[in-house]
C-alpha positions in Angstrom: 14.3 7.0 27.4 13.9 7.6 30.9 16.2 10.7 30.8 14.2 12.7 28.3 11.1 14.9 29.3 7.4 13.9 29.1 6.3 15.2 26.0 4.3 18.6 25.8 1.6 17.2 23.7 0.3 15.0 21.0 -0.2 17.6 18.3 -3.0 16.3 16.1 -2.2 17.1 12.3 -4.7 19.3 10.4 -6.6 17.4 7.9 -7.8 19.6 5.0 -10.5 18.4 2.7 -9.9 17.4 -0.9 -10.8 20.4 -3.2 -12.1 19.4 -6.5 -13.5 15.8 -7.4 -10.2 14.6 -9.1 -8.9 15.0 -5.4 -12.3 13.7 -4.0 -11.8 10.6 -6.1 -8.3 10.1 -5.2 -8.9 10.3 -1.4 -12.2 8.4 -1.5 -9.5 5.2 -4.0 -6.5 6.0 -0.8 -9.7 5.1 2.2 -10.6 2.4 0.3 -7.0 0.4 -0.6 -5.5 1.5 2.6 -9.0 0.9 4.6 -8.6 4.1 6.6 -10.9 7.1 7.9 -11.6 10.0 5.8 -8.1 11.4 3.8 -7.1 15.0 3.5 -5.8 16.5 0.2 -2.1 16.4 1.6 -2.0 13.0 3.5 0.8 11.4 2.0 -0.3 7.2 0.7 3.0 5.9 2.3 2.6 8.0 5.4 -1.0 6.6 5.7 1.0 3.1 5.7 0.6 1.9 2.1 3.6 0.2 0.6 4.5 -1.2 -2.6 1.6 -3.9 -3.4 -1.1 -1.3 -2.2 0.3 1.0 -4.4 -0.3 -1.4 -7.5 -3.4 -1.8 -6.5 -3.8 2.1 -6.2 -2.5 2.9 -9.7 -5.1 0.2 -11.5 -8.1 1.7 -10.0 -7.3 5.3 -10.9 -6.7 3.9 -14.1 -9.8 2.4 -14.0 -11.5 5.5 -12.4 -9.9 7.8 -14.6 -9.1 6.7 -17.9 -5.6 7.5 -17.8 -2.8 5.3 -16.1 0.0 6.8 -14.6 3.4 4.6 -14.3 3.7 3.6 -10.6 7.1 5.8 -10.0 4.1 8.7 -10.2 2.9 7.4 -7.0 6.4 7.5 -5.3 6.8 10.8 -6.7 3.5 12.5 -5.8 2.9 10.4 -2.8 -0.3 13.0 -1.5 -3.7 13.1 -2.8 -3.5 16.7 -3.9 -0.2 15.7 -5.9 -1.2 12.5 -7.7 -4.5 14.2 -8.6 -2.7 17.3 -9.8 -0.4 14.5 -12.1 -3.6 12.7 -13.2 -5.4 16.0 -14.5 -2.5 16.8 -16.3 -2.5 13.4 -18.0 -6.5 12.7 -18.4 -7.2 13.5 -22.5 -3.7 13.9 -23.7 -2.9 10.1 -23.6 0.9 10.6 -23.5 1.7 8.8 -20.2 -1.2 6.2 -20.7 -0.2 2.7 -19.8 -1.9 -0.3 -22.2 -3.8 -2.6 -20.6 -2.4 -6.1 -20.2 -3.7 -7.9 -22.6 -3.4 -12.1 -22.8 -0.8 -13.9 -24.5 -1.5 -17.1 -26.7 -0.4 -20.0 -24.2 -0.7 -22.7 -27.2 2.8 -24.7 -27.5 5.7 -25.8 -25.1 6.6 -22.6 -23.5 10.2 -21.7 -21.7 10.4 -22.7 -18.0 11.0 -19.9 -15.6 13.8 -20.0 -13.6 11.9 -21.3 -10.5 10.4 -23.6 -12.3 13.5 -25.3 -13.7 14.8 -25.6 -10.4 12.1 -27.2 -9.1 12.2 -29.7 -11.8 15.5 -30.4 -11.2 15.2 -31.4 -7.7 12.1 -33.7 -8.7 14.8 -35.2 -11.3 17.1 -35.8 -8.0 14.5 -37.5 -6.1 11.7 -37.7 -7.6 9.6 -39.4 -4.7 10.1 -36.5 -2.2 6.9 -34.5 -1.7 9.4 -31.5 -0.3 7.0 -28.6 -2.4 3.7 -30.0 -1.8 1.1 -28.2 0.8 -1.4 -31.6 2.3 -4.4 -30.6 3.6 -7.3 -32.7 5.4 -10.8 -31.5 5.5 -13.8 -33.0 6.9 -17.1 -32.7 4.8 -19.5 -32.6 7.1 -23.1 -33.7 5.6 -24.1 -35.5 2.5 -21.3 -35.1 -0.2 -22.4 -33.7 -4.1 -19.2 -35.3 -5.9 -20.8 -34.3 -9.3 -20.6 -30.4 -7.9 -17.4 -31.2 -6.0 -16.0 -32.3 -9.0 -17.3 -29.1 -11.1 -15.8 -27.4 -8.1 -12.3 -28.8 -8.8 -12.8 -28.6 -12.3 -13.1 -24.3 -12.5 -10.4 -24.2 -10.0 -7.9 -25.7 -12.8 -9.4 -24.3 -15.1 -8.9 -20.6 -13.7 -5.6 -21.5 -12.4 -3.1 -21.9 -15.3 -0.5 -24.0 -13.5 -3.2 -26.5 -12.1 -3.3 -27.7 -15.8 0.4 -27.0 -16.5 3.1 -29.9 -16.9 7.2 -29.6 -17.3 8.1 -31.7 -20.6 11.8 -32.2 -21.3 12.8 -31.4 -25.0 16.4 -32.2 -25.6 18.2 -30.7 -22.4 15.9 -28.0 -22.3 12.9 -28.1 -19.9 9.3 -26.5 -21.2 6.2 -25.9 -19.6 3.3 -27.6 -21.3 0.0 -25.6 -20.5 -3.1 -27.9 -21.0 -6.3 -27.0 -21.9 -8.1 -29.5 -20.0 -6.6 -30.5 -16.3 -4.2 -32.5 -16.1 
């Protein structure tokens, strides 16, 4: 490094402003997942230092903006504002590339363990009094304690959190995943 010249110059890259507001839109959804300044029509979202979660995000709120979902390989194909809004004008009204919404599935029933899951009931099967994949925690109330709204509290958190109120049931050599309705 100490070989090679100074450099002549930072040279600052020209910004130019969206044109349109499908490209106003997309700039305005880039500076807000990517929390950056103002976004020209040819900044590129990886360039601008989004990566693959940001990009998920991305792609739901133009859904949500627009009406119209694009698949995520749009993003990594069109990776500017001026392209992805040029790809989401061509898609808004005609349906085509429209992505459904996720939609719940029932969870009544036993339901197949993931892989993960399996594992991690097989090494509770091993040794069973091991603690290996718990997190403990200690925190100090401070001030009187509510128990009836700590409890509520405690409740709503299971019952928002699906495997709060899930437990592994063993049916034959098969190992399920019973999801409770009430915590367990």
């Amino acid at each position: 490094r100490s070989a090679l010249p100074e450099p002549a110059g930072v040279v600052e890259p020209v910004r130019v402003a969206p044109r349109g507001p499908v490209e106003e839109l997309v700039a305005a959804l880039f500076e807000a997942v990517l929390q950056t300044g103002p976004v020209g029509r040819d900044d590129g979202f990886f360039a601008l230092g989004g990566h693959s979660l940001l990009a998920i995000k991305l792609m739901g709120r133009l859904r949500k903006a627009f009406g119209a979902g694009l698949p995520p390989r749009a993003l990594f194909e069109s990776p500017t504002v001026a392209g992805l809004a040029a790809r989401l004008a061509a898609v808004q009204g005609r349906g085509i590339d429209q992505i459904p919404p996720v939609t719940p599935v029932p969870r009544d029933g036993l339901l197949p363990a993931s892989y993960a899951q399996r594992r991690l009931w097989f090494l509770d099967q091993l040794e069973s009094d091991l603690a290996l994949y718990n997190t403990h925690i200690c925190l100090r109330i401070r001030g009187p304690l509510d128990a009836g709204l700590l409890e509520r509290a405690l409740v709503a958190l299971a019952e928002r959190h699906e495997v709060l109120r899930s437990r592994f049931v063993q049916v034959d050599d098969e190992v399920l995943v019973s999801v409770g309705a009430e915590p367990v």
